[in-house]
N, C-alpha and C positions, 0 to 999 in steps of 0.2 A: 579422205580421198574424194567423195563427191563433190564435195567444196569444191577441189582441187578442179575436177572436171568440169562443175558446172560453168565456173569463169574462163576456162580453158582447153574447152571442147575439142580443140585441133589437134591437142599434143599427139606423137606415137607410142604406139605400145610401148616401145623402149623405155621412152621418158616415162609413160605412165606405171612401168614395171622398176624404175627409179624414184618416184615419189612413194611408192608402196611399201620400197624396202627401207624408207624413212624412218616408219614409226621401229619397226622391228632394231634398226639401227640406233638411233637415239635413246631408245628407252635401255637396250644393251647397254651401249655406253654409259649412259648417267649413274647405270650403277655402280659402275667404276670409278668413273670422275664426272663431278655434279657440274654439269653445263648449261644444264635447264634448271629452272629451280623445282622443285616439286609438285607447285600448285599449277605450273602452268605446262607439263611433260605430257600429260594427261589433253591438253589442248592443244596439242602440236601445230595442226596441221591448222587451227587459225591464227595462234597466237606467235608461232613461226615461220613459215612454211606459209600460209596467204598473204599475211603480211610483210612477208619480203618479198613476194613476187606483186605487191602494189606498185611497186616500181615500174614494174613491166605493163600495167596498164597507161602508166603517164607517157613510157620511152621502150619500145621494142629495141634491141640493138640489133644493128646489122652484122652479117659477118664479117670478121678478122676486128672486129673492135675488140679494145683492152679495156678491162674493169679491173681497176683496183677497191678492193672491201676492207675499211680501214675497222678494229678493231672489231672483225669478227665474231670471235665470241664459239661459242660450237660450229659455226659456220652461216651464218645468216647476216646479210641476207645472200650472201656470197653460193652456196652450194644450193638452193631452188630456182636463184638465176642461173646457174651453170647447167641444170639440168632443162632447162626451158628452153635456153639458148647453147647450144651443143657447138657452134661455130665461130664462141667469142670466149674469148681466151680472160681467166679471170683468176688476180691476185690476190690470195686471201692473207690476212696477216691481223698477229693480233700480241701482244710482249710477254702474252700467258701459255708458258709453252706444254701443258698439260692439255690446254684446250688448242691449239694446231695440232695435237698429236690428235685430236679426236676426229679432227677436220679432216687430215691425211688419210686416219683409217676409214672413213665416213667414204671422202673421193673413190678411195680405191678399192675397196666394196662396190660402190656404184658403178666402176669404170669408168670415172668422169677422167680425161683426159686433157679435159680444157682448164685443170683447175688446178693450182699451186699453191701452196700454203706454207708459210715459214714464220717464225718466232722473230718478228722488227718491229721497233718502232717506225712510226707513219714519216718521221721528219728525216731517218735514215736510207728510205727507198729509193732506189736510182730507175728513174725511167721515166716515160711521158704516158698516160694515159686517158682517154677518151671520157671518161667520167670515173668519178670516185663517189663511192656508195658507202655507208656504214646504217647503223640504228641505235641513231640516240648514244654515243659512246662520248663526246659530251655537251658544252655549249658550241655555236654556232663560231663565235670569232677563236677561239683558241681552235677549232679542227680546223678554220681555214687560215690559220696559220701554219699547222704542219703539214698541208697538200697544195696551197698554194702556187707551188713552182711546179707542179707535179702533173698538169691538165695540156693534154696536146690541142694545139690551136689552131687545125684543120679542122673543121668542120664537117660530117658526113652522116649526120642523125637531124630532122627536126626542131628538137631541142639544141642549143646549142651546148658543147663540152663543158663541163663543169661539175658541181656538185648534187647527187642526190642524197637526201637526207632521209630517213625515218625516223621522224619526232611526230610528239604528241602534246595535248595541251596549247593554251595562250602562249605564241609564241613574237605577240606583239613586242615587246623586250627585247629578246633576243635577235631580231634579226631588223632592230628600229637602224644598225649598221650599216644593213642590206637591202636597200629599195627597191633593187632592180631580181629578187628573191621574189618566186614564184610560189605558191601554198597549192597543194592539190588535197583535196579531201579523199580519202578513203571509202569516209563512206557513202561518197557518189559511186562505188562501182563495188561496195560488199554490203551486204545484208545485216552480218553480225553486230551488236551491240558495241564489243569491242573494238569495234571501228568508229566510233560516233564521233571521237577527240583526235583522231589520229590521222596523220597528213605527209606528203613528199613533199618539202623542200627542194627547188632548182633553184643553185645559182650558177650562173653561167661563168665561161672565165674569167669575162676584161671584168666582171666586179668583185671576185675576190682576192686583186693582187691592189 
């Protein structure tokens, strides 16, 4: 949790009484169904939980913006942005329906109201959405093939609509595609080690259709 505060000094009690009941929640859950994996449960709150809210260092969202979080996972980075941004309305989805049920009981424990979660794949989603987020679920051209059509093309963020990524590592390769693919480093705005390799991905709309 001080992690949690020191990058994000402003939140309210609320939220900060919503990041707290994380560990309590996750570590609950995992013993039921393994979300986390073991060595990194223990790390929470950098290894999940900071790191998905690096997003929100590159791109605050405004209110009434749509997030879609393509493959999930226990809920990351889908439910630390839901609690940061209480105003924006956000799609969690992931084809592993053990782990949405964990997401669902995760939201509604929290009272996150802003936050949906169902068992689809990404290429079945009907909707337009303001940015699409995931981490690392897999290469760069095959996810933007299944979200592709899927990014609203009104503009109303800094950043322009399109893809955020959390990847890690040389990602000269994967994204030699994507020219117009923005790299943010992490660890220009966190301390921890396990930030040294680890990066947001922007790519806007017109370059991944």
């Amino acid at each position: 949790m001080e992690e949690i505060l020191n990058h994000f000094p402003n939140i309210t009690e609320v939220q900060k009484n919503q990041f707290e009941q994380l560990d309590f929640l996750y570590h609950d859950w995992n013993e039921k169904i393994n979300v986390i994996s073991r060595k990194d449960i223990d790390a929470l709150y950098t290894k999940h939980i900071l790191h998905s809210l690096g997003i929100a260092k590159i791109q605050s969202f405004v209110p009434g913006t749509f997030i879609l979080d393509v493959g999930t996972g226990g809920g990351f980075p889908g439910i630390p942005l839901a609690i940061l941004f209480p105003e924006t309305r956000f799609y969690l989805i992931d084809v592993i329906a053990k782990k949405i049920k964990v997401v669902q009981a995760v939201a509604e424990s929290l009272g996150l109201k802003n936050v949906k979660a169902e068992q689809i794949r990404a290429e079945n989603v009907k909707g337009d959405f303001d940015f699409i987020v995931s981490r690392a679920v897999t290469n760069m051209p095959d996810f933007v093939s299944w979200v592709k059509t899927k990014i609203k093309k009104q503009h109303k963020h800094e950043l322009k609509n399109g893809i955020l990524y959390l990847k890690g590592g040389d990602l000269t390769e994967e994204l030699a595609a994507f020219p117009k693919a923005t790299l943010y480093n992490l660890a220009d705005f966190f301390e921890d080690e396990f930030f040294e390799t680890k990066k947001v991905v922007h790519l806007p709309l017109k370059f991944t259709i």
